[in-house]
ZAMARGU-4260 file (C-alpha; in steps of 0.2 Angstrom, whole numbers, plus 5000, padded with zeros to 4 digits):
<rodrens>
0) 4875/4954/5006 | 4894/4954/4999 | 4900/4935/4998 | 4916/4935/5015 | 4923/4920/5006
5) 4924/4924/4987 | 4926/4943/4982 | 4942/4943/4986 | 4944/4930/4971 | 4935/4940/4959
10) 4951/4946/4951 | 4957/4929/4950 | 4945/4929/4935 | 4957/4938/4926 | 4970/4923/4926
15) 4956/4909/4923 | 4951/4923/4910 | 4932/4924/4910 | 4930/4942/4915 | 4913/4939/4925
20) 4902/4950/4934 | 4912/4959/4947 | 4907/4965/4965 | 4906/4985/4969 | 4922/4982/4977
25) 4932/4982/4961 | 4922/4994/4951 | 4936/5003/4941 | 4928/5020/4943 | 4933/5022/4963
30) 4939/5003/4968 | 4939/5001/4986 | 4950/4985/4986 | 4969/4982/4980 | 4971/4969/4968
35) 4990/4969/4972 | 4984/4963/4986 | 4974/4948/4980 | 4988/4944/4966 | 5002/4944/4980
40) 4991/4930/4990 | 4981/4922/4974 | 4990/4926/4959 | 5005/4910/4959 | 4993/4896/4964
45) 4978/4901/4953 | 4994/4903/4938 | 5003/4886/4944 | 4984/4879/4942 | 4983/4888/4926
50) 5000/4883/4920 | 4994/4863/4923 | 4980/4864/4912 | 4990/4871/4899 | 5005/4860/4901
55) 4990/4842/4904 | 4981/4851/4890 | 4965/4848/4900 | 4949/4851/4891 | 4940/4856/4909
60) 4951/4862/4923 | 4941/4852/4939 | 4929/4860/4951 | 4939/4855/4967 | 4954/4861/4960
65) 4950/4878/4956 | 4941/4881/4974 | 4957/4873/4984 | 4972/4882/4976 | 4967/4897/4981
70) 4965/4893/4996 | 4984/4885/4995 | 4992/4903/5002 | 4979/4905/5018 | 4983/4889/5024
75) 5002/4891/5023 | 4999/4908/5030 | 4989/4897/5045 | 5002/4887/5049 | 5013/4902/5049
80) 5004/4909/5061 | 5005/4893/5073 | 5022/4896/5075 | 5022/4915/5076 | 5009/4914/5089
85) 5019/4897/5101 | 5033/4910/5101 | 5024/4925/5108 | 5019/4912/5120 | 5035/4910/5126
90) 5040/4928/5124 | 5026/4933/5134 | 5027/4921/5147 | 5044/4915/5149 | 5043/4907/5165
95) 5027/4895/5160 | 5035/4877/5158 | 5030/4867/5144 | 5013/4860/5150 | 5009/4875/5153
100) 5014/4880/5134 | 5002/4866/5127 | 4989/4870/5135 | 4986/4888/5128 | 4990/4879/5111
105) 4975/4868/5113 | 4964/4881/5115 | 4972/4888/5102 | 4971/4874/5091 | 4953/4869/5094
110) 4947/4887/5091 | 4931/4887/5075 | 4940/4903/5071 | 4955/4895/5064 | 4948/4879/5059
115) 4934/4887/5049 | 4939/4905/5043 | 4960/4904/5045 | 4957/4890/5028 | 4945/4901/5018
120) 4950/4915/5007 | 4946/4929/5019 | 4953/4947/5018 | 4949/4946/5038 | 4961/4931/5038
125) 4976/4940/5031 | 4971/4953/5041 | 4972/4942/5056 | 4989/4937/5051 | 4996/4952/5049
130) 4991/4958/5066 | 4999/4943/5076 | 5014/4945/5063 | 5013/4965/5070 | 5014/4961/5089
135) 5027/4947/5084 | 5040/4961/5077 | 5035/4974/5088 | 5040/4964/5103 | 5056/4957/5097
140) 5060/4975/5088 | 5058/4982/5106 | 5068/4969/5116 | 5083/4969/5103 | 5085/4989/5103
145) 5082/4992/5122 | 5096/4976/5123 | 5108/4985/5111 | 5105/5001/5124 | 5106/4995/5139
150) 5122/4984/5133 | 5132/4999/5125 | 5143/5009/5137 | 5144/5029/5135 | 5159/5028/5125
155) 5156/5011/5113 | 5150/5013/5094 | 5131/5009/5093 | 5130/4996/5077 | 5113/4992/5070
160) 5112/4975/5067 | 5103/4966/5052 | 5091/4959/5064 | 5086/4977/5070 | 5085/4984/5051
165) 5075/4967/5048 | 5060/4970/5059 | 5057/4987/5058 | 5059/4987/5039 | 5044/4974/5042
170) 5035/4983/5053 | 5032/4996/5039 | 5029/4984/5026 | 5014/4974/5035 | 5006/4992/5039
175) 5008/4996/5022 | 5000/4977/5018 | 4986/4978/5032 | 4980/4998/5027 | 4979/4991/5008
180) 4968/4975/5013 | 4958/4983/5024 | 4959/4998/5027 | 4952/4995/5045 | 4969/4986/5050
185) 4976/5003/5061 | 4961/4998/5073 | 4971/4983/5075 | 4988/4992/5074 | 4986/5007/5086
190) 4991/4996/5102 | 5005/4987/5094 | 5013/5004/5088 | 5006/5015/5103 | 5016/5002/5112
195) 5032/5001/5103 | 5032/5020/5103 | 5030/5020/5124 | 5047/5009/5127 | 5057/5018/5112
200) 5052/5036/5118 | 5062/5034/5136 | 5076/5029/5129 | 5077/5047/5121 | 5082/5052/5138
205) 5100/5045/5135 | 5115/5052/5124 | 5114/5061/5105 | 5121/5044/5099 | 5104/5032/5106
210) 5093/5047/5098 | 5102/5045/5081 | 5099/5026/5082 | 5080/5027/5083 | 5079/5040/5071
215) 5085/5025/5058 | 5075/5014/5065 | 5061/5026/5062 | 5067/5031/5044 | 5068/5011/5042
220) 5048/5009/5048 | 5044/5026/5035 | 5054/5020/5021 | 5048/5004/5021 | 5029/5010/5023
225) 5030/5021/5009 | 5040/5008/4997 | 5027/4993/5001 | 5012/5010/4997 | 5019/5015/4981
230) 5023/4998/4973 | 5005/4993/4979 | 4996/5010/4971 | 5006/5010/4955 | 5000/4991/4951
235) 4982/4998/4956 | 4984/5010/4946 | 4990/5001/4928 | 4977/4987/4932 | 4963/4999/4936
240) 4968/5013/4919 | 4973/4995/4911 | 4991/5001/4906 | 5001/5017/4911 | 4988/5031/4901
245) 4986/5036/4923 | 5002/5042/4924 | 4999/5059/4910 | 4985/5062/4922 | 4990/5058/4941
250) 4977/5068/4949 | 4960/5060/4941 | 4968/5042/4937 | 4979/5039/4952 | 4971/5024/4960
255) 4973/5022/4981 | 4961/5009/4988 | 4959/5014/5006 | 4954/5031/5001 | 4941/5027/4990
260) 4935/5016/5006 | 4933/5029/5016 | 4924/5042/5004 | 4912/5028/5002 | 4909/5022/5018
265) 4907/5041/5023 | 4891/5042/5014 | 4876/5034/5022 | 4868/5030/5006 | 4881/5016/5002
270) 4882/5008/5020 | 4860/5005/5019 | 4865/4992/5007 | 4873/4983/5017 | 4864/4982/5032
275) 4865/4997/5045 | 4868/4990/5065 | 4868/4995/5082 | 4886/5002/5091 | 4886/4989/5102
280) 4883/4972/5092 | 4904/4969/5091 | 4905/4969/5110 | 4888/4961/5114 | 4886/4949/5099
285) 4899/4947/5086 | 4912/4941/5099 | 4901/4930/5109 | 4896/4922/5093 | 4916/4920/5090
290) 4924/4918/5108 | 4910/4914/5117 | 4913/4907/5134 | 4935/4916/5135 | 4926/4933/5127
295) 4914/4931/5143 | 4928/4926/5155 | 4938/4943/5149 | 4922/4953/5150 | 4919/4947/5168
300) 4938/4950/5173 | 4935/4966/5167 | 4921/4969/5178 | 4929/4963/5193 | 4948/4969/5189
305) 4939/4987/5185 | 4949/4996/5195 | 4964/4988/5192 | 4963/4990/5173 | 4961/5011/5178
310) 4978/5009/5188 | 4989/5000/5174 | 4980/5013/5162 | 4993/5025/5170 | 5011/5013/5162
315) 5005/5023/5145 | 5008/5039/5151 | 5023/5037/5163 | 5033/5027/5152 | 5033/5042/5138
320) 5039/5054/5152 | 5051/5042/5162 | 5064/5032/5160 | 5061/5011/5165 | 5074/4998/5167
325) 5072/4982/5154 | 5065/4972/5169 | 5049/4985/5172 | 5048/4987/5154 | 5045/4966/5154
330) 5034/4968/5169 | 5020/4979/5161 | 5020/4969/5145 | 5008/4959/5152 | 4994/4974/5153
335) 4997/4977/5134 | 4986/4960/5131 | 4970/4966/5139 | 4973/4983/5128 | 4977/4974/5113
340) 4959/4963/5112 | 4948/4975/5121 | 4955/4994/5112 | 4951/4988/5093 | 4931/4987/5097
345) 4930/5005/5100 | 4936/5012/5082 | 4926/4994/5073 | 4911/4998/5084 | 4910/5016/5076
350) 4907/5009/5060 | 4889/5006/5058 | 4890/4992/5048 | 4895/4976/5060 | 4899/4958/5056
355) 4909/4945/5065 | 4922/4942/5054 | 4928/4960/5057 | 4934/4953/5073 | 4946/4936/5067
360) 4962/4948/5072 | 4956/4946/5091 | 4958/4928/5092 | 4978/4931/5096 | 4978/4942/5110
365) 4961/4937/5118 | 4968/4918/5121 | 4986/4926/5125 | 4976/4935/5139 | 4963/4926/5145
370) 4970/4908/5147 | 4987/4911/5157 | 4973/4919/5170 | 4963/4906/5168 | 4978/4892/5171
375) 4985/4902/5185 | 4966/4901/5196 | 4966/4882/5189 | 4950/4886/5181 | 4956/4877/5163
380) 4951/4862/5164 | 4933/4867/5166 | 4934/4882/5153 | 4941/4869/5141 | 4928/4859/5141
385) 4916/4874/5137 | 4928/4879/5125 | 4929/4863/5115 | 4907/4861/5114 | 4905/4878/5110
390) 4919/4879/5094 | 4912/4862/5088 | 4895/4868/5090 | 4902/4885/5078 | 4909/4877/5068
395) 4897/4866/5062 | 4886/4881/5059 | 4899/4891/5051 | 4909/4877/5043 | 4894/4867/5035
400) 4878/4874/5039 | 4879/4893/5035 | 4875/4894/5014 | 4881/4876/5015 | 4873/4873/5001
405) 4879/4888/4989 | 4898/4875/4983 | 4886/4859/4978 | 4876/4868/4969 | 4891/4880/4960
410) 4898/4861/4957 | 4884/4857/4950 | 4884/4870/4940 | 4901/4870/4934 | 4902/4851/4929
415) 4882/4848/4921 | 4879/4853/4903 | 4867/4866/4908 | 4874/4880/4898 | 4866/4876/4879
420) 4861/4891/4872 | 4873/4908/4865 | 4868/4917/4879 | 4867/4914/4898 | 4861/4923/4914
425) 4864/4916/4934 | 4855/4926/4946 | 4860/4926/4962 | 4845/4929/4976 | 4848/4929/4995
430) 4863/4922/4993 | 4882/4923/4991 | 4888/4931/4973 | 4897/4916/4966 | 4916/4920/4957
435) 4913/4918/4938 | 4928/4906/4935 | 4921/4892/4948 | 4903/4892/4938 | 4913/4893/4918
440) 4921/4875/4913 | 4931/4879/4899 | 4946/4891/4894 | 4944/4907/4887 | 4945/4902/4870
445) 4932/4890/4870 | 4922/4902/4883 | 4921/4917/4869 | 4917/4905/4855 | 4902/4895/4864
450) 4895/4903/4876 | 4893/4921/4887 | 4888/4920/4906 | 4882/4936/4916 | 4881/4934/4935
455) 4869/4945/4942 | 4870/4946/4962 | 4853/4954/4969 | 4860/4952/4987 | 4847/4951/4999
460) 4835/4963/4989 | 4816/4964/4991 | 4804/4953/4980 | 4800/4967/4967 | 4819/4968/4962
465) 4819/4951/4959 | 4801/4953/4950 | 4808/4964/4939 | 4827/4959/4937 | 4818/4941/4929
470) 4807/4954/4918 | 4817/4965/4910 | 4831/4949/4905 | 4820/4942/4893 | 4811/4960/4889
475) 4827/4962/4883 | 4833/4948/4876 | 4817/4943/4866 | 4826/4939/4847 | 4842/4931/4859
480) 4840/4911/4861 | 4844/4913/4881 | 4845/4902/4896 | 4841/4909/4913 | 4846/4903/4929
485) 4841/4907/4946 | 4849/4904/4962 | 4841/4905/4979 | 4836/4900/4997 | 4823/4888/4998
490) 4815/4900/5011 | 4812/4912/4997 | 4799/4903/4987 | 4785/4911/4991 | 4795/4923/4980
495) 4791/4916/4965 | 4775/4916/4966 | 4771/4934/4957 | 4781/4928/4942 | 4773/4911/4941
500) 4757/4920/4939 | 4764/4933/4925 | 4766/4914/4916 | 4786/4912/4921 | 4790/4894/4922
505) 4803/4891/4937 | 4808/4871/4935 | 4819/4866/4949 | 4832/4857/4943 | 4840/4852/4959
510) 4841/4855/4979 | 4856/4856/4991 | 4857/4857/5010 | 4858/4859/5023 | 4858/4875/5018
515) 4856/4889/5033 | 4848/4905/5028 | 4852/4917/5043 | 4839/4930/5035 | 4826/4918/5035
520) 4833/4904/5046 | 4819/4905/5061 | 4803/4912/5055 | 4802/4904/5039 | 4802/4885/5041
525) 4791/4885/5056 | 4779/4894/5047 | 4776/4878/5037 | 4757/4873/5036 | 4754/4857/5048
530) 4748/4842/5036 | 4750/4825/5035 | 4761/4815/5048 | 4773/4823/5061 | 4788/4814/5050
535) 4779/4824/5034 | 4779/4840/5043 | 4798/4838/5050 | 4803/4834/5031 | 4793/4846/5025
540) 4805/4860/5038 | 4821/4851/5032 | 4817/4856/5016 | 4816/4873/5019 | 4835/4873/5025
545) 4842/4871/5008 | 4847/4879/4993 | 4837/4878/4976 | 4844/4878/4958 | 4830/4882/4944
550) 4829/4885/4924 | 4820/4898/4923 | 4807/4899/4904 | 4795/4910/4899 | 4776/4902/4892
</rodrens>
């Protein structure tokens, strides 16, 4: 179980300079993330942060602050995103008037999705940004070339405009950003470019001079791609080799990310740790879980619309081979909305490993598609009302409940004067990995001279790991004066019990909830013995739901 909300921050450890435990991901043997990646999103926050503690000379840089700056960029990004998305709105549906317009924003604006994971430090999120930011360019790169065609005569000079050279320089550089943060993006990015490449390749049809345009516009998309690549795997590179010793050996030290990814995803080994699911739980699952009742509206347009969608298949094809007027060209746009949400599940659901976050990206062109339907058969206002239950019924779950307890009890951790001794162990159990710099107080100075914190995440791994990951700690440490810690579900304390008996003394320090476990969320609690009063046994399940902090001694 690798934490959605904080890996992405592990590098961030290297400004706040702790140097914690760090995930798989970032192993510098074969890294499978881009830390250029994380510093272009994290890096000026987490340093203006930093820079204020040096500058207010504070002894403890606070909790909250530390947890919100990071997330500083993802919210601009957000609200980026709110603007990008009212103007494909507008581009998309040019004749909708302006109540029309406000109604697809609010069931933009209400959506869990981008209440809940468009604020938190996701690699999905900047995924999901990068894809609406993709169809944005794509569109407005098509309309202002086919204008400049279908506005030049036979004999007038073609001039390509800064705009032009803008947006497909852009174009490249977010599929060089998307490939490099998740290497998944070009199951996102297929329609978008398969698109864009379906209205340029017509227009081949007309003089030498049009031809030579679009093979700029094409060296602009290239060149940009393979600038934004080489930037990001050079700074890969010096941070993974720590300096420029790669450069003498290119062919072993030469760091690129995405393949790495795909060597180890290609191995069946690695993907059993994290959970191995069916094909079909995207389609069936993960989007109703994320889209609910608009993901069941599209699903049930499909069914009826079948053969439609199979005729309007056929604008692929006959657009690469015939030549289309602007109007017809702004005609079958429409159908590139259904492809855009529907097309990505078929690479993602190839991938055996499945969660919901993989699909954030479709929340752009499923409400872009679904709701203008739903608006013309004035079916809104009843869908709205669903819609509104079912994202503040999510994002409840997924905003409070779900590990809600994991940040109170890092707070905890991070402001109590629990670390006393030279050497100090957190272990992690059923639960999210914690970034080191939001459990360390101090700066690095006082960090080395004090105190040294290990982080060790077991994931969701069976009880005899956990049995012996406690064992060999102080097997280990036996002449160290050492503190252990040990985080985990308060499902999981029947756990314990093996190393209570082996005379391990586990004293709870503190609870937090509602914490909600979905490995253990429905058998667990109900399997709590029935004693005492109805209220006693209902307090008794509430208890289960939450998330336990312990200091962990040996007799």
């Amino acid at each position: 179980m690798t934490s959605p909300c904080f890996y992405v921050l592990f590098p961030l450890d290297d400004i706040f300079q702790t140097n914690l435990t760090r995930t798989h991901e970032f192993n510098p043997a074969a890294p499978l993330r881009s830390v250029a990646i994380l510093y272009l999103l994290y890096g000026l926050p987490v340093s203006i942060l930093s820079w204020l503690s040096s500058l207010l000379h504070w002894s403890s840089i606070p909790f909250h602050l530390k947890l919100i700056f990071p997330r500083a960029t993802i919210l601009s990004l957000s609200l980026c995103s709110d603007i990008l998305f009212y103007r494909l709105i507008k581009n998309f549906y040019p004749n909708f008037k302006s109540k029309q317009y406000g109604i697809i924003m609010n069931y933009y604006g209400i959506a869990h999705v981008l209440l809940v994971f468009f604020t938190r430090t996701l690699s999905n999120s900047f995924e999901a940004f990068l894809f609406l930011a993709l169809i944005y360019l794509i569109t407005v790169n098509v309309s202002s070339l086919l204008t400049i065609i279908m506005n030049t005569s036979d004999h007038k000079t073609i001039v390509l405009n800064r705009h032009l050279i803008l947006t497909s320089s852009l174009i490249g550089c977010i599929c060089s950003l998307g490939i490099f943060n998740r290497p998944t993006f070009p199951a996102f990015a297929i329609v978008p470019l398969i698109y864009w490449f379906t209205n340029i390749i017509p227009t081949m049809n007309h003089s030498f001079r049009f031809q030579l345009l679009l093979s700029r516009i094409i060296s602009f998309i290239i060149g940009a791609f393979i600038l934004t690549s080489s930037l990001i795997i050079f700074f890969d590179s010096y941070y993974y080799n720590n300096g420029l010793s790669f450069i003498v050996d290119l062919k072993n030290r030469l760091i690129i990310c995405p393949l790495n990814f795909i060597l180890y995803n290609i191995d069946s080994t690695n993907l059993d740790k994290h959970g191995l699911h069916p094909p079909w739980l995207h389609f069936i699952v993960n989007a109703t879980i994320l889209y609910g009742p608009l993901h069941i509206c599209t699903v049930l347009w499909c069914l009826i619309n079948i053969s439609s969608i199979k005729q309007n298949g056929q604008w692929l094809i006959n657009r690469i081979f015939n030549r289309r007027s602007i109007i017809e060209i702004e005609q079958s746009t429409s159908h590139l909305l259904l492809y855009l949400y529907l097309v990505p599940f078929i690479p993602l659901s190839t991938f055996p490993h499945q969660e919901p976050r993989f699909l954030l990206p479709l929340l752009f062109p499923l409400i872009l598609f679904i709701v203008p339907l739903l608006i013309t058969h004035n079916l809104h206002q009843y869908i709205f009302r669903l819609w509104m239950i079912f994202n503040i019924s999510i994002a409840i779950i997924f905003g409070h409940l779900h590990q809600g307890g994991l940040l109170p009890a890092l707070q905890y951790f991070h402001n109590s004067p629990l670390l006393t001794s030279n050497k100090n162990f957190l272990v992690t159990y059923h639960t999210y990995m914690p970034p080191g710099y939001l459990t360390i107080p101090m700066s690095k100075f006082e960090y080395e001279q004090k105190f040294e914190t290990a982080i060790i995440d077991l994931k969701g791994a069976k009880r005899e790991e956990f049995d012996l990951t406690i064992e060999n700690i102080f097997n280990k440490n036996l002449l160290n004066n050492l503190q252990v810690f040990v985080i985990l579900p308060s499902t999981c304390q029947t756990d314990l019990i093996y190393l209570k008996q082996q005379k391990y003394s586990f004293n709870l320090l503190k609870q937090f909830g509602p914490h909600l476990d979905f490995d253990h969320a429905v058998e667990e609690p109900f399997l709590v013995n029935y004693a005492g009063t109805k209220y006693q046994w209902l307090q008794a399940i509430w208890n289960k739901y939450k998330l336990n902090l312990y200091h962990v001694t040996r007799g």
